[in-house]
N, C-alpha and C positions, 0 to 999 in steps of 0.2 A: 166439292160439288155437294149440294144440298139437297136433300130426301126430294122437294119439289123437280129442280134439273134433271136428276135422277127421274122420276117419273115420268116427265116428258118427254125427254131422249126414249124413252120404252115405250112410249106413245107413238115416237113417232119411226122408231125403228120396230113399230106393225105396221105402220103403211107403206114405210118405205124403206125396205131393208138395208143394211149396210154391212161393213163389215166381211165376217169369214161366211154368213148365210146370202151372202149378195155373189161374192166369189163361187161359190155353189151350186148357185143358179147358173151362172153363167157359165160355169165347166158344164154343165146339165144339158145345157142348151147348144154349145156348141161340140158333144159328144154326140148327141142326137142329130145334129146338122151331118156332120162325118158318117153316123150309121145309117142312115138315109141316104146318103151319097153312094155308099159301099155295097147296103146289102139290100136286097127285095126280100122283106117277109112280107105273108099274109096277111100278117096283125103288126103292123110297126111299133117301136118301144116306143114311150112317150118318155119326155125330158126328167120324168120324176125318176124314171126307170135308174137314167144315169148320177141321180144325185145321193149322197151318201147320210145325210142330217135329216133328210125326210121320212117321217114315218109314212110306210108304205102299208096299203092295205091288203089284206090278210088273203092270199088266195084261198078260194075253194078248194078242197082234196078232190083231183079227181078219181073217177072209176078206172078198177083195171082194164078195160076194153079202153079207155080214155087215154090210160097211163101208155098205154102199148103201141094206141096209135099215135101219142107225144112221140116216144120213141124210135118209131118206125122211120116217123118223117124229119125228126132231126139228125137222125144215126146214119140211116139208111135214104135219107132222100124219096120216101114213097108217097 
């Protein structure tokens, strides 16, 4: 394979993925299909939630009044 080939298969696997980052996706998508099915949250996970290669963006810290009422309502159901 030559340095051009090369380049283009990388061209064109950003448009159209393949491979183990295509597989990925599609665990992602069909994990989120199944948590939707299963569970009722508030705020639903989205597909990136469930994929592992993705860099995920950086939550906010929240506050202790914050952290407490996380806890309250995933522990304790309030």
């Amino acid at each position: 394979m030559t340095s051009t080939e090369f380049a283009e298969m990388m061209a064109y696997a950003s448009i159209e993925p393949f491979g183990e980052q295509r597989e990925e996706l599609r665990h992602g998508q069909l994990m989120h299909l199944l948590d939707r099915a299963n569970f009722k949250r508030d705020k639903p996970l989205s597909v990136i939630d469930f994929m592992n290669f993705i860099h995920k963006p950086e939550a906010k810290p929240l506050s202790p009044e914050e952290e407490q009422a996380r806890i309250d309502r995933e522990v304790f159901g309030l």
